[in-house]
N, CA and C atoms as a LAMMPS dump frame, in Angstrom:
ITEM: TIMESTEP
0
ITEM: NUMBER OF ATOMS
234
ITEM: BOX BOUNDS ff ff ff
-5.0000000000000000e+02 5.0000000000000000e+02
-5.0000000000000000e+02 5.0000000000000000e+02
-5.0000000000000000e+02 5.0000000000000000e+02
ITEM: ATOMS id mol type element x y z
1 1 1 N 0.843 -1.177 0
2 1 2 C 0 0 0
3 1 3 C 0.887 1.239 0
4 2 1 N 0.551 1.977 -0.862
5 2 2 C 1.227 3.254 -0.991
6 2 3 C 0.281 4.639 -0.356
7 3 1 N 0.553 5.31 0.401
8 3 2 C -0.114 6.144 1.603
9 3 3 C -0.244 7.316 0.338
10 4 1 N -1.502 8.032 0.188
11 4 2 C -1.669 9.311 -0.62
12 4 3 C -2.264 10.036 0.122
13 5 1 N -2.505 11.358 -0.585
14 5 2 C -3.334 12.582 0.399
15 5 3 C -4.949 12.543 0.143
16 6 1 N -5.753 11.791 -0.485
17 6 2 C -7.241 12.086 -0.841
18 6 3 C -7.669 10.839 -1.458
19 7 1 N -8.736 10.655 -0.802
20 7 2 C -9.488 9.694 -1.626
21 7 3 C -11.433 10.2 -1.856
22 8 1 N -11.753 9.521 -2.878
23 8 2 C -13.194 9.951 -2.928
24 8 3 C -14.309 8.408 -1.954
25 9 1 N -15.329 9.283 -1.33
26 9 2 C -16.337 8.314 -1.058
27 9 3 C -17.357 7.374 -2.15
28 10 1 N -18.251 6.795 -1.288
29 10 2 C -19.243 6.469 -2.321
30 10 3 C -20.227 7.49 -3.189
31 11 1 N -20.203 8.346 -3.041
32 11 2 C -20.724 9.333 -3.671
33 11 3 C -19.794 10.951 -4.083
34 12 1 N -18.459 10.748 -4.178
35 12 2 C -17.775 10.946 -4.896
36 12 3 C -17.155 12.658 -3.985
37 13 1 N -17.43 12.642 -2.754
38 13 2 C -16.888 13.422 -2.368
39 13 3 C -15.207 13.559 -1.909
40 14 1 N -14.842 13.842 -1.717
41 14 2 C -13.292 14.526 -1.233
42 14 3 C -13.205 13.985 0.086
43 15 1 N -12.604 13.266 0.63
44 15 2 C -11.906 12.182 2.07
45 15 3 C -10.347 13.042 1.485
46 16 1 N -10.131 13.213 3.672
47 16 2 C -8.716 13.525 3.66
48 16 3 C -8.686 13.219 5.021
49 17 1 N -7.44 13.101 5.751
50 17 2 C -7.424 12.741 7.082
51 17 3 C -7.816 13.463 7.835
52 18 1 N -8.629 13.059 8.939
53 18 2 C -9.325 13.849 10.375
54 18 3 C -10.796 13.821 9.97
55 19 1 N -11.282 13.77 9.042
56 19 2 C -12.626 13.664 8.303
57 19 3 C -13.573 12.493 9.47
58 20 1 N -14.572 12.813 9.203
59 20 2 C -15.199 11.476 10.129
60 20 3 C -16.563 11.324 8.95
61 21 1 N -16.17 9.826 8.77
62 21 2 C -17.034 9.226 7.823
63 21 3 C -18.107 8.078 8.686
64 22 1 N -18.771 7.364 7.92
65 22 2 C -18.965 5.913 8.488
66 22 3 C -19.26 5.127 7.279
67 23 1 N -18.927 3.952 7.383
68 23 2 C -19.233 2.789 6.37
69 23 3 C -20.923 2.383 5.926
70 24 1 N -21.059 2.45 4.638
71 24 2 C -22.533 2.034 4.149
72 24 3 C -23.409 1.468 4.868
73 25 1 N -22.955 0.184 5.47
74 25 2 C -23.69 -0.148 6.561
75 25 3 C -23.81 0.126 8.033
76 26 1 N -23.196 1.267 8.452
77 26 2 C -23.916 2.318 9.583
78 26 3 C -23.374 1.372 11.088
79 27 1 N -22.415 0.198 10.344
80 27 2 C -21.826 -0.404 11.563
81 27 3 C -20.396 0.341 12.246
82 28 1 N -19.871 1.394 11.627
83 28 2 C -18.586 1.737 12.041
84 28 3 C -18.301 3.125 11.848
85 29 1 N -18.394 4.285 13.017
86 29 2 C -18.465 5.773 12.573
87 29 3 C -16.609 6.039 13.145
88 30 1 N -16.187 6.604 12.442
89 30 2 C -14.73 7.164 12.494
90 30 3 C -14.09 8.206 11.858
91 31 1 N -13.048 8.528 12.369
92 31 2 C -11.765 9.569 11.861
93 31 3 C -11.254 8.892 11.053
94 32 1 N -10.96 9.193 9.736
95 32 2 C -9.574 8.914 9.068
96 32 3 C -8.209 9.196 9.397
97 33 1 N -7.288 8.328 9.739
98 33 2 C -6.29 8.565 10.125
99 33 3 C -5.2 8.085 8.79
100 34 1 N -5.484 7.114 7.83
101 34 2 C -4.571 6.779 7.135
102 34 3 C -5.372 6.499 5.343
103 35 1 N -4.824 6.85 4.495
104 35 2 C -5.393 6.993 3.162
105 35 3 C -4.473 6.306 2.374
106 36 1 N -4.187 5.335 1.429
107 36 2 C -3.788 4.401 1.009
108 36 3 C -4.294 3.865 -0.426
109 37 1 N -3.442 3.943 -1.495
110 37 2 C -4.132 3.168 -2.774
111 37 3 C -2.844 1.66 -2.943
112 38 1 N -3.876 0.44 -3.199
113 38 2 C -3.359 -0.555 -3.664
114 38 3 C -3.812 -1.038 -4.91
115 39 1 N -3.003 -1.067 -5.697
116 39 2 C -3.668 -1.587 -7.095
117 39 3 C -4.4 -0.677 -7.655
118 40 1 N -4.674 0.385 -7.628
119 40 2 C -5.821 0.958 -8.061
120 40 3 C -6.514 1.321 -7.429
121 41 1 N -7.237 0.622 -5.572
122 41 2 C -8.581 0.214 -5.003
123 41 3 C -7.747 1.356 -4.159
124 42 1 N -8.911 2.613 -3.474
125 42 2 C -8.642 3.556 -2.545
126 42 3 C -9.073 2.87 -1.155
127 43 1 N -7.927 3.161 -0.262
128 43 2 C -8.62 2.774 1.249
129 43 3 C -8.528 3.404 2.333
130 44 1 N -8.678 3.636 2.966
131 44 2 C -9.42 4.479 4.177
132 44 3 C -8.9 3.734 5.699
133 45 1 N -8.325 3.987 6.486
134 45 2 C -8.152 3.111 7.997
135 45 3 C -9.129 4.147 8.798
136 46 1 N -9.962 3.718 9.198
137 46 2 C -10.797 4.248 10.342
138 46 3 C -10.485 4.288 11.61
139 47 1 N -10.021 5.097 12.844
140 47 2 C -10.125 5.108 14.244
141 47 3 C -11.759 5.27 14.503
142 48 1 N -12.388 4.271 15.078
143 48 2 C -13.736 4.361 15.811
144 48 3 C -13.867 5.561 16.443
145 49 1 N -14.668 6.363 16.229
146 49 2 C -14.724 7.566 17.902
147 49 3 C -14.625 7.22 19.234
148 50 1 N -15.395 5.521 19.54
149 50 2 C -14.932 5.698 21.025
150 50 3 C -13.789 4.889 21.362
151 51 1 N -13.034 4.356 20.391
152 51 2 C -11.864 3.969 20.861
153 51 3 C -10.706 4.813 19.868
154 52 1 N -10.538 6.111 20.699
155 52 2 C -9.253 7.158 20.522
156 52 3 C -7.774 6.653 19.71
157 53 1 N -7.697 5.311 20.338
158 53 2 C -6.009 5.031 20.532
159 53 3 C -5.891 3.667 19.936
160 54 1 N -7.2 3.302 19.279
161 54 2 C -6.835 1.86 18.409
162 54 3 C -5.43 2.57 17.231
163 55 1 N -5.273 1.286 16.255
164 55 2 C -4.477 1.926 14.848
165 55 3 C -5.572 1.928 13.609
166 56 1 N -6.98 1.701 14.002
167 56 2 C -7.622 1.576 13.192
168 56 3 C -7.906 0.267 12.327
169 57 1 N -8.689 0.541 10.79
170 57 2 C -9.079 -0.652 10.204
171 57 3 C -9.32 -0.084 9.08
172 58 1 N -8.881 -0.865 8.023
173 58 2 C -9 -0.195 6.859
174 58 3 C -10.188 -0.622 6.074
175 59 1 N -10.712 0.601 4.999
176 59 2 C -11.88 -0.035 4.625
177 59 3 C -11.524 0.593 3.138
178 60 1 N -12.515 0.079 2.208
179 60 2 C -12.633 0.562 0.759
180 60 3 C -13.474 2.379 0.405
181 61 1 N -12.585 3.072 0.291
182 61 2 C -12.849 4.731 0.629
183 61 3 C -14.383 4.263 -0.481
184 62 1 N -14.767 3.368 -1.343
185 62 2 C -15.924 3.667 -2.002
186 62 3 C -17.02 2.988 -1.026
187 63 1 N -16.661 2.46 0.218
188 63 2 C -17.38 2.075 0.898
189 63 3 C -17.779 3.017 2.077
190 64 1 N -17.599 4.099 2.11
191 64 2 C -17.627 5.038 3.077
192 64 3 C -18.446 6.384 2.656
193 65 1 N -19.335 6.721 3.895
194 65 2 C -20.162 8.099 3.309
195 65 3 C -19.551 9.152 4.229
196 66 1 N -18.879 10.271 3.856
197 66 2 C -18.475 11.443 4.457
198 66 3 C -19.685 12.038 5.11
199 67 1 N -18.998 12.407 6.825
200 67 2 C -20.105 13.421 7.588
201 67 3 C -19.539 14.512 8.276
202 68 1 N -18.483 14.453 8.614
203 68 2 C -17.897 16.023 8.637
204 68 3 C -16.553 16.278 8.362
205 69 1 N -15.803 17.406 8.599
206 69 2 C -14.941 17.687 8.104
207 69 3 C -13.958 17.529 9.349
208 70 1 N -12.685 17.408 9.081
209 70 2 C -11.855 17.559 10.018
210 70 3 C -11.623 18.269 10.863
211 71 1 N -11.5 18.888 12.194
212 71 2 C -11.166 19.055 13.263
213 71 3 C -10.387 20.553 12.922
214 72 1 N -10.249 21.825 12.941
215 72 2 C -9.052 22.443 12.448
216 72 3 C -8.681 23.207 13.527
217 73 1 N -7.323 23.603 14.237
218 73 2 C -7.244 24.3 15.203
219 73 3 C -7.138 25.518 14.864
220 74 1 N -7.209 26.19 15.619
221 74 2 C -7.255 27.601 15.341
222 74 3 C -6.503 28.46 16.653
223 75 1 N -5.618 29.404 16.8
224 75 2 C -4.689 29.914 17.388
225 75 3 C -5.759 30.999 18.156
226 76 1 N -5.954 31.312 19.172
227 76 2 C -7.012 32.197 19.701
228 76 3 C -6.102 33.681 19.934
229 77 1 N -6.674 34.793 19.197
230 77 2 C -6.054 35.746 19.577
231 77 3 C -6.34 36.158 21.129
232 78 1 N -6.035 35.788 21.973
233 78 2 C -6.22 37.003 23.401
234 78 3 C -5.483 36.032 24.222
């Protein structure tokens, strides 16, 4: 597996890491932590939300529906 910056979902949106998707069948909601093409096939490693500190599980990025966007910090002026 070769690690890239973007993959598309099942409906053809834009996946990048920190994103929180869940899989078609509504069994697995997560962060992207790792993005990966083999052969051609885009994949996705999911961290679960309630387990923080797994390494995740990889899934087929066309098997995944995007629900929000990543996390972004922001420097507070005061």
């Amino acid at each position: 597996m070769s690690k890239i910056a973007y993959a598309s979902d099942c409906s053809g949106r834009k996946l990048t890491k920190g994103d929180t998707v869940t899989d078609l069948a509504g069994q697995i909601t997560g962060r992207i932590c790792d993005i990966a093409n083999e052969d051609g096939t885009l994949f996705v490693r999911l961290r679960p939300l309630h387990q923080p500190y797994t390494n995740g599980v990889w899934h087929a990025a066309d098997r995944v529906l995007w629900l929000a966007d990543a996390r972004k910090r922001h420097a507070s002026n005061g």
